[in-house]
N, C-alpha and C positions, 0 to 999 in steps of 0.2 A: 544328113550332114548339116551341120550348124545350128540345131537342133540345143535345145537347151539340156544340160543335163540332171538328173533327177536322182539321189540317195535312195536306193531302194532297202536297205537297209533300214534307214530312219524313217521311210515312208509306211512300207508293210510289215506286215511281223508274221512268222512262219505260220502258216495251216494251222488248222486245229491245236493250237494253244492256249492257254485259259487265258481268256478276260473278264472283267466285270463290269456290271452295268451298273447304273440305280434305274432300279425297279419305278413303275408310273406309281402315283401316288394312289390310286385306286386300287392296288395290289397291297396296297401296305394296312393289314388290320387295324394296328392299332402303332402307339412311340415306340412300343419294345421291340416290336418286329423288326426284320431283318429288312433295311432299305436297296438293299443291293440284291443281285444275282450274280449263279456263275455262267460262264457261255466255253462255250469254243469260239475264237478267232476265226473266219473262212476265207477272209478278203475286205477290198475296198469298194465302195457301192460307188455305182454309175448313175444312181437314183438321186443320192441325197449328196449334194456336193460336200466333200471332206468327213461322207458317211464308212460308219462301219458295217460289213455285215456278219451276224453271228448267230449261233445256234444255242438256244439256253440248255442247259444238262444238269442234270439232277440223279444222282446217285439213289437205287432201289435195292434198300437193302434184304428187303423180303426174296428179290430173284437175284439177287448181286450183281447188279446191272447198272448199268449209266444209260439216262433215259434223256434220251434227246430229240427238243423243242422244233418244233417248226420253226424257219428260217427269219429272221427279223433284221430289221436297218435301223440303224442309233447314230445320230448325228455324233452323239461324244461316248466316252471308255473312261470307266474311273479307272481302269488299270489294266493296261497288259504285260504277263507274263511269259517273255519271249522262250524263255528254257523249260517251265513249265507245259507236261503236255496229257492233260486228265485220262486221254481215254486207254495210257498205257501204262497208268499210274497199279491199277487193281483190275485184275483178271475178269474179263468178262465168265458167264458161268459157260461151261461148256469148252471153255479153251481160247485162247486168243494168240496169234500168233504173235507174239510181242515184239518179235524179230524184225519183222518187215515192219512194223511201226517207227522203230528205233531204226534201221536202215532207212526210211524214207525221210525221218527229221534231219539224221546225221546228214543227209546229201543235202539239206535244203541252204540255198547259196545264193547269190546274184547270180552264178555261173552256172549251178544247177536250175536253173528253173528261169522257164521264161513268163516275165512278168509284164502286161501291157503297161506301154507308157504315153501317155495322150499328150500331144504337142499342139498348144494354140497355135493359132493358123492367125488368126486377129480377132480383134475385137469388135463388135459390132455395135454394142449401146450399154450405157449405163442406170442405174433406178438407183436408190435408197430403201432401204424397207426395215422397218423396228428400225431406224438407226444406223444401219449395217448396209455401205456402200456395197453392192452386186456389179456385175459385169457379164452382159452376153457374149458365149463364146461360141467361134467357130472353131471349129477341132480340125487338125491336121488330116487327109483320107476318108471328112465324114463333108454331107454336103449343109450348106447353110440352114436348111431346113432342121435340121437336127444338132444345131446350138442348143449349149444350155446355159443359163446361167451359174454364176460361181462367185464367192465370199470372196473380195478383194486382197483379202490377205491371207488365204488361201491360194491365192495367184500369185500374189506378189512375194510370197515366202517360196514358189517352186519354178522363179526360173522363167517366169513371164513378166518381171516387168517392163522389158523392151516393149512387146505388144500394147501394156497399158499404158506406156508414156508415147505411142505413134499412134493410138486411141488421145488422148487428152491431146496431142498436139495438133490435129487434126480439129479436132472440136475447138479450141480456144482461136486456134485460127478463123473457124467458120462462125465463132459468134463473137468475137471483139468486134467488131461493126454493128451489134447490135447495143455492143456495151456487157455484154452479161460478163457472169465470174465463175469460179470455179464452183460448184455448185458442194464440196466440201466445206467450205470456207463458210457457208451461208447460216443462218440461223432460221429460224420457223418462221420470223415474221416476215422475212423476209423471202422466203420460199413462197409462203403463203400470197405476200403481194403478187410476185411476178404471176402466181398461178391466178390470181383475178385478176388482174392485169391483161392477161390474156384470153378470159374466161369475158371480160366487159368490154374486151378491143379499145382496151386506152392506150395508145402511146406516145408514155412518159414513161422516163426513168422509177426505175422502184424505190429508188432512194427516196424520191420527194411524197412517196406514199407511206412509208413505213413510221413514221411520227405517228400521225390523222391512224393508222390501224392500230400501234400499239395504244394510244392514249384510250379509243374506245376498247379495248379489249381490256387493259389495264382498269378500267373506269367501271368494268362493270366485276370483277372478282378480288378487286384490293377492296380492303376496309378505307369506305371512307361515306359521304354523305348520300353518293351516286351508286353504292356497290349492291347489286340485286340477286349476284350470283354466288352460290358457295359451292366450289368444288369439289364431289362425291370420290373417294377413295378405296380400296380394299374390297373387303367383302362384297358392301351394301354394292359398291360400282358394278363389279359384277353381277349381282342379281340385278341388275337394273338394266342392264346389257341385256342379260338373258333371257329376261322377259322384255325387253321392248317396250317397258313404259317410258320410255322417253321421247320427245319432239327433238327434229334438229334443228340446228340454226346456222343460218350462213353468212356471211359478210362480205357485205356492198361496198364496194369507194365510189362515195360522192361527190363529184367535183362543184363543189361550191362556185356560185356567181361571184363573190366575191374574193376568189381567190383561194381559200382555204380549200385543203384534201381532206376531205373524212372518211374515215372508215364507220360502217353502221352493221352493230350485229342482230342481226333479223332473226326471229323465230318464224318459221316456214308455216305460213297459214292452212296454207294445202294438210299440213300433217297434225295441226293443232284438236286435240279429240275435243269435243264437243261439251264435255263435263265443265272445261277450263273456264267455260261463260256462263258468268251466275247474274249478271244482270242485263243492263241496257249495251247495244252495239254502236248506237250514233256515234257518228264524228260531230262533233262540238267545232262547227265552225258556221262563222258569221254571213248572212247572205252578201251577197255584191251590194244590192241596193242601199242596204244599210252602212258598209264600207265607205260607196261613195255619197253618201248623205251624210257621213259624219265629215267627210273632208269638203263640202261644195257648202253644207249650210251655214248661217249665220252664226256668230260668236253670241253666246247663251249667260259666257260671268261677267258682263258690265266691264269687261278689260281685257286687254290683247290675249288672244292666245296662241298656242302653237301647236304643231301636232311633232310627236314622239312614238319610235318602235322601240320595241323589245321582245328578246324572246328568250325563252329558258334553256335551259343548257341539263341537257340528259333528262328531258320532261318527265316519258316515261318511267323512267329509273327511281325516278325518284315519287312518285305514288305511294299510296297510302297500301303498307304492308300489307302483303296475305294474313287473312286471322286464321284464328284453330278451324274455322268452320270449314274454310273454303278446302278445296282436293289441293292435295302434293304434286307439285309442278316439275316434273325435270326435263329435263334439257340437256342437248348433247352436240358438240359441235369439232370439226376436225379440223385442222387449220387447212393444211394441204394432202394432198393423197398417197404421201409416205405418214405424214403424221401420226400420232395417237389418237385418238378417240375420246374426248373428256369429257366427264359426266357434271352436271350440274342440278343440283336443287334452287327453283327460283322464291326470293325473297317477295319478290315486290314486279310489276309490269314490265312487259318488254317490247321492243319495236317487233311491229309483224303479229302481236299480238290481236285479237278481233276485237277485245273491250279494252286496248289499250289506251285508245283516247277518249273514252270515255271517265276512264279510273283518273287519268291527268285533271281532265275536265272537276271532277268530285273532289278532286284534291284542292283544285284552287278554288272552286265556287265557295267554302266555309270561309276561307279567310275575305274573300271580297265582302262577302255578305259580312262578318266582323268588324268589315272598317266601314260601315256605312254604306257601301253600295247595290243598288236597286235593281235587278234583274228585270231584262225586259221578259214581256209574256211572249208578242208577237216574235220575236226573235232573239231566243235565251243565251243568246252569246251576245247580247248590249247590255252594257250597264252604264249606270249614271251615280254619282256623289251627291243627293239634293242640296247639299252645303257647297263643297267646292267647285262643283260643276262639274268635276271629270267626269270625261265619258270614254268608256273603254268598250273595244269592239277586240273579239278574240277569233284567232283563226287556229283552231288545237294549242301549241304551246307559242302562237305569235300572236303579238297586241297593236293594235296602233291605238292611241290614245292623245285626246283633245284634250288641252285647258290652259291655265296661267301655268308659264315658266316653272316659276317658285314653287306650287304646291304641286305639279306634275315632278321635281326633284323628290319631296316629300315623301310624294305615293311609290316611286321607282325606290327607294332608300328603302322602306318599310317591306318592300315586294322580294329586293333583293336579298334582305336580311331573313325572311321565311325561307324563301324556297331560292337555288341558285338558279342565276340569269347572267347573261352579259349585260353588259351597260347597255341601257338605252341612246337611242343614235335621236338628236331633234333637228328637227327640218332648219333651226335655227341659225344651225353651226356649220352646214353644207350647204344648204337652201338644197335639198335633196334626201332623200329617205326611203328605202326597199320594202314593201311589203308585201309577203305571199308572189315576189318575183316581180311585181306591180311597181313602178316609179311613181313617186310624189317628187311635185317640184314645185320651190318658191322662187315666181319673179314679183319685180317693180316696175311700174308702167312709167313715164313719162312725169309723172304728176306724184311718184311715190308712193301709190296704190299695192296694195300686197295681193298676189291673184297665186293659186292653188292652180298644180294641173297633175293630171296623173295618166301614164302615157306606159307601154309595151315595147319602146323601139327596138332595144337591147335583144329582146326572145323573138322578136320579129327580122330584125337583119340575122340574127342566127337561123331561121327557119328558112329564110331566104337563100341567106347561104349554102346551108346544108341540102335544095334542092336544086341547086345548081340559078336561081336565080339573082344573079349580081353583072351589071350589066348590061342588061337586059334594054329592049327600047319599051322607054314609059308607055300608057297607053293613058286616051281621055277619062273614062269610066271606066269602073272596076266590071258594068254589066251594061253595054250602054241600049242592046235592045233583046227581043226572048228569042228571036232567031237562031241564035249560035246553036246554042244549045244542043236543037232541034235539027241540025242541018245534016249530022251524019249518024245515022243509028248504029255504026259498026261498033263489036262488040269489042270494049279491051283484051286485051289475055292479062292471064293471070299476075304476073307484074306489075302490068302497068295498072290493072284496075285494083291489087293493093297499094300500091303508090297514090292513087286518087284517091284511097278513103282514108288514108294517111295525111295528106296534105287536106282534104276536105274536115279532118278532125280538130286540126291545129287551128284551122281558119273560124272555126264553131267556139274553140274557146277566146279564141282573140275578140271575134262578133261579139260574145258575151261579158267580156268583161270592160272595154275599151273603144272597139273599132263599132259602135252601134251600126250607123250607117253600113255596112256590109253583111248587114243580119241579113236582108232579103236575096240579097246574091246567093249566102252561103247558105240560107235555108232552100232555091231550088236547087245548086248545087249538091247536098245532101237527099234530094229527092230521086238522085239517079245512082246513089252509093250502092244497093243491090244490085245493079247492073250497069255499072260504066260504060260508057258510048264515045267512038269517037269525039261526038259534038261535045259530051258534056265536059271532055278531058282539053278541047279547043276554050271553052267556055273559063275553067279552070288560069289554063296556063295567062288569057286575058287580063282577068281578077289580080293572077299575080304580078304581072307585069304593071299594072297601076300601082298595086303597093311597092313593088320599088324605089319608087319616087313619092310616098307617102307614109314609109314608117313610123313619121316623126308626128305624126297628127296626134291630139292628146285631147282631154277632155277639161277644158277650163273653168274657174270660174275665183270672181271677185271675193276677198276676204271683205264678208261686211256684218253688221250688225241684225238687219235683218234679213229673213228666208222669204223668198219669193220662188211657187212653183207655177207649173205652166205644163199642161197636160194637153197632148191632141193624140183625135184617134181617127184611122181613116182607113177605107178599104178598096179593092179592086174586084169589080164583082165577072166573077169567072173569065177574068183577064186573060188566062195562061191552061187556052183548053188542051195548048199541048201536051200537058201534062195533068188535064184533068180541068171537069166545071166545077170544084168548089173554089170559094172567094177567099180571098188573100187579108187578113186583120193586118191593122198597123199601126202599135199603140209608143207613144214614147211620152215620159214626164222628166222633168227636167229642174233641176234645183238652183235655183239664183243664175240660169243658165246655162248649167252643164246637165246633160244627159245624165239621171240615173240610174231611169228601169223603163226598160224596151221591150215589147214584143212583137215577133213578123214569123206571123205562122197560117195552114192553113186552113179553113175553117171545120168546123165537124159533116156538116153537112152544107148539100147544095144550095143555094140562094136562089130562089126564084127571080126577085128584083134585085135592083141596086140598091134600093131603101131597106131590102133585109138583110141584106150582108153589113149596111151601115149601121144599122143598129145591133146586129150580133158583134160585130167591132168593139161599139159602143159600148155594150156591157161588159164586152173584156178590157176596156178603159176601166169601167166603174169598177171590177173587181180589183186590178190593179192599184189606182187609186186610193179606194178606201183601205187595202192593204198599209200601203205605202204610207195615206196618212196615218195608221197607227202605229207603225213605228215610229215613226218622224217623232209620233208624240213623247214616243218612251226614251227620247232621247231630248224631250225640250225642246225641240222646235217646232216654231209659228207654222200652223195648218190654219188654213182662211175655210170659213164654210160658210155656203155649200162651196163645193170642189168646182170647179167651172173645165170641164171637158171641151173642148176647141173641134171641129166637126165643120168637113167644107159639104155636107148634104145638108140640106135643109127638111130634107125629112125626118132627121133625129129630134130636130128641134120640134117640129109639128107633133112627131110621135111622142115625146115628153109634156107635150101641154093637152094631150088629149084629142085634139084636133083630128084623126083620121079616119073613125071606125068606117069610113067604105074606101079608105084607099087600097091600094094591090097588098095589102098586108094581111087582111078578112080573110082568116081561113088560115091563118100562118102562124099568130102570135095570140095568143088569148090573155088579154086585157086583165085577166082575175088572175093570172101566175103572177107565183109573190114576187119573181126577178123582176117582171114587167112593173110593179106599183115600186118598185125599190127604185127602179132607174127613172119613174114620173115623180118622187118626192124628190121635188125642187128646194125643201130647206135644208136637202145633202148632197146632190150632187145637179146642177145647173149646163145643160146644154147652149155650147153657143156657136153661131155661126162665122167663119174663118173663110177667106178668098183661098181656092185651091193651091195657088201661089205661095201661099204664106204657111199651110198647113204643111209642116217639117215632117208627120206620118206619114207622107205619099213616097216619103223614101225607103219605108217599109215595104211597101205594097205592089210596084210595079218595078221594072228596070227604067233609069233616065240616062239621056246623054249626056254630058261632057256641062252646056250653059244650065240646065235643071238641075241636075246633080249637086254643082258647084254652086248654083243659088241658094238651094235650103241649106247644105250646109255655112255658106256665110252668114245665114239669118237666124240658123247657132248662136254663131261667133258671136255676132253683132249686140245679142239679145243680155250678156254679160255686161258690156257696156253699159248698153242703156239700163240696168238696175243698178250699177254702179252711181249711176248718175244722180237716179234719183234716190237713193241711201243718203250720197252725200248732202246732195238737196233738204233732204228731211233732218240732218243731222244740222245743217245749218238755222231749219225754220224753228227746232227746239230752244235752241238756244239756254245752253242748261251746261253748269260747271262740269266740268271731264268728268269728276268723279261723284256726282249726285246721280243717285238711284244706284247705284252700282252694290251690289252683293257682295260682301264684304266676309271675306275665308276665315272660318273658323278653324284650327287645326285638329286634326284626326287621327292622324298616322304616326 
């Protein structure tokens, strides 16, 4: 009762009547052949939704028989012939009752024969597939478990669409609070966001993603400067399907720091065959130390300068073509999981690629070297302009770059016009500038001083955030004694001790590029990541609570003329047997008085005295060091020699001038290893004695409280100052026109 009603007439066509199919194409010999077959009609399939099911017959005229086919289901009938009925057309041999043939079509009726009629019950879920809106159904007397799905207009042409619009009303009620839409109304890219969208647990609307995904998706298969991909069609697509020579690719939304959504489409490295890599794998990116050594040292062109980013736009993309030599590259990617499948042959590099930034890298290295600039050895992502002074320092496709105003427009103008980039942003015009996620900031002091700093707060109040630490009560020191640590050996569970190497990971890259001073925390901290412990997770939460009230600490220093460094190294000798008897290194160098390369690790082996842990220190000083001085140099900055290493043991000093062979060292160190004569030539590296007090490396080496902590780091601070001072002092004793001696720019670009 109430029950929709169904034309059986226009639905079925009587028993065994002739229909026609088309034949699979693999049945068809050749053009001439017959594309079609004949069948008998038997019914409607339960299989195939809005299937036929039929019986092929083929007339034998050897026995004069009609030979008929095992049973088959066909979505579609190029023809049924309701009046037509083959198998009483022509006399079986042997006799056929033709009577009761013809009596059982003449009865066949709505009223003679009873025909099942399947009554939706409701709807339960919708999909898309090729295109073609589906709907799962429950049947009327069948239970949910034996739904099936069925062609929407197939439904909606017999009499269900009450069910499908108390299906859609139902649904639009339960997801307008989310904001969603009718999912007909949609397009692919838009499919495709909401499905990363919730594939990356962003929530935001897809509107403000769908730009940022078409423009990269757009960018890399339109003709244009960026375009790497050519879409495979027909034949070739298929055999490329079908053998599986293709890599997929997926697409990431990036939510930019600054604001912008991008979409980035990745080739999946995981599936990347091995052929694909015909040369070198490096990432082409600049070390830290040399980052911050181009922004802390002295100005090198006889006139103001400034620092400038920039960075390229579709780096990859835009690489230097595949040649004839290399292997044929495809690619294959699907938007969303109703979508098609699109094949692609790649032109030129792509993100996710394994020698992708390497190829960027080989791209831009010809033109640098064309306009005059010098590649460093020690660190092949420096380069230098010997005429203009630029000095460029590259992180993959990002730059920060020193020098005059004027000629840094030049070099960005000449940069832009090769290869696309966005504009370069100068510290100029914000007194602020992003690199590699990294803040640079210009102030003025008092006096109208220009001081450089370069600080993480932004990724550090996010970290904070994101582990619930906002709020929180400050604490004195981030570590202030080794106790904690050690105080509760119970083991995390699993949770909580991935949380700990999670948050011990973020604090490793913060240590390392910014926050020097919490290198030694977060280096014992990382010594209990294989096994998290109560103590070490108390220890932890400590750490964090100081940096809430210290995310804003940065790494300073005075914009001046000349580089002044300042190297100390110092050690703890088997301070911390809680966690073991080797001695603690604690090297830190420092440029015009900001920190630029640190290390707080633990030694290789055990130290018998304190004097041998001081000088194994020691030579990880002088390794560092003369490092350090060679870059410096590839970049034009004042290196004083010998190096003078700062050392509050007086035994380095004795052990450099020769002074000890019966001290507790006899039997430790042998006098003839080349390391040992390298660290006693005094015309390169020069040991000198420093009150414990004053040595700024003891913040490597041990934990301090709250007044020692806070002491070295003021005599940091302090130490910018006082080079300021004397800069300006030396600049007054010259006494020499602004513009004499000064390098005078020749143009390049």
């Amino acid at each position: 009762m109430g029950a929709p009603t169904v034309d059986v007439l226009e639905t079925c066509h009587p028993p065994l009547c002739k229909a026609v199919y088309r034949l699979p194409d693999a049945h068809i010999p050749d053009k001439f052949s017959d594309k079609t077959g004949d069948a008998i009609w038997v019914g409607r399939s339960d299989e195939v939704p809005g299937g036929h099911v039929l019986m092929p017959i083929k007339y034998d005229q050897g026995t004069n028989r009609w030979v008929i086919g095992k049973r088959m289901v066909t979505p579609h009938v190029a023809q049924v012939y309701p009046t037509v009925f083959p198998l009483r057309m022509l006399p079986v041999k042997g006799g056929t009752d033709t009577q009761n043939i013809d009596e059982f079509v003449e009865c066949f009726s709505p009223d003679a024969v009873v025909s099942e009629v399947y009554v939706v019950k409701q709807i339960l879920n919708k999909k898309v597939k090729d295109g073609q809106v589906e709907y799962r159904v429950h049947w009327e007397g069948y239970r949910k478990s034996e739904a099936t799905w069925e062609p929407a207009e197939y439904l909606d042409g017999y009499g269900a669409q009450g069910a499908i619009q108390a299906y859609e009303n139902k649904v639009n009620k339960r997801t307008r609070k989310a904001g969603s839409v009718n999912l007909l109304k949609l397009s692919d890219s838009q499919l495709a966001v909401m499905e990363l969208l919730r594939k990356q647990k962003i929530q935001e609307q897809p509107e403000l993603w769908v730009p940022g995904y078409e423009d990269e998706l757009n960018g890399c298969v339109e003709e244009g400067p960026t375009q790497n991909l050519v879409e495979i069609f027909g034949e070739q697509r298929e055999n490329i399907i079908r053998s599986r020579t293709y890599t997929m690719m997926n697409m990431l939304l990036e939510p930019k720091k600054d604001g912008r959504r991008k979409g980035r489409l990745v080739v999946r490295g995981d599936m990347e065959p091995g052929s694909w890599t015909t040369g070198p794998t490096d990432s082409p990116v600049a070390s830290g130390e040399a980052v911050r050594t181009l922004i802390f040292s002295g100005e090198i062109s006889g006139e103001e300068e400034t620092l400038a980013t920039c960075d390229a736009k579709n780096a990859f993309r835009q690489t230097q073509p595949f040649g004839p030599d290399d292997p044929e590259r495809f690619v294959a990617y699907k938007a969303h999981k109703h979508a098609k499948l699109r094949v692609f042959k790649m032109l030129s590099s792509q993100y996710g690629c394994t020698d992708a930034s390497m190829r960027w890298y080989n791209t831009l290295l010809p033109y640098l070297e064309q306009q005059g600039f010098q590649r460093g050895e020690n660190d092949k992502c420096v380069f230098i302009h010997p005429v203009s002074k630029i000095r460029v320092v590259i992180h993959v496709d990002d730059y920060l770059v020193r020098g005059v105003r004027a000629r840094l427009e030049e070099f960005f103008y000449g940069l832009c016009k090769h290869l696309e980039h966005k504009p370069p942003v100068y510290i100029d015009d914000d007194d602020e500038v992003y690199f590699v996620g990294k803040r640079i900031t210009q102030t003025k002091d008092e006096e109208g001083n220009k001081w450089y700093h370069l600080d993480q707060q932004r990724d550090m109040d996010a970290f904070l955030e994101e582990h619930g630490f906002v709020g929180v009560r400050s604490v004195a020191a981030p570590m202030a004694s080794k106790a904690l640590m050690t105080s509760d050996s119970t083991p995390l569970d699993k949770p909580l001790a991935t949380r700990y190497r999670s948050m011990v990971g973020s604090l490793q890259y913060f240590a390392s590029e910014t926050q020097w001073h919490l290198s030694h925390a977060v280096a014992r901290l990382s010594q209990m990541n294989a096994a998290p412990t109560a103590g070490a997770e108390k220890q932890l939460h400590q750490l964090m609570g100081w940096l809430t009230a210290n995310t804003g600490r940065k790494l300073s220093a005075p914009v001046m003329q000349t580089t002044t460094w300042d190297v100390y190294s110092d050690s703890d000798h088997a301070g911390d047997r809680a966690l073991g008897t080797r001695s603690h290194t604690g090297v830190v160098i420092m440029c015009n008085g900001a920190p630029v390369q640190w290390r707080s690790n633990k030694q290789p082996v055990t130290a018998v005295s304190s004097a041998c842990a001081e000088i194994y220190a020691f030579a990880e000083a002088v390794r560092d060091a003369r490092l350090m001085k060679w870059k410096a140099e590839e970049l034009q900055c004042q290196v004083p020699s010998p190096i003078d290493i700062q050392v509050d043991n007086s035994s380095v000093v004795v052990f450099q001038s020769h002074m000890n062979p019966q001290s507790r060292l006899k039997g430790m160190i042998d006098l003839r290893w080349g390391w040992v004569q390298e660290l006693q030539d005094k015309q390169e590296i020069r040991a000198l004695k420093v009150h414990t007090d004053l040595n700024v490396a003891d913040l490597l080496t041990k934990p301090h409280g709250r007044v020692k902590y806070n002491s070295l780091l003021q005599q940091v601070q302090e130490r910018g100052v006082q080079l300021l001072k004397q800069d300006l002092q030396l600049r007054e004793v010259e006494e020499k026109p602004k513009d004499a001696g000064a390098v005078h720019y020749v143009g390049f670009f």
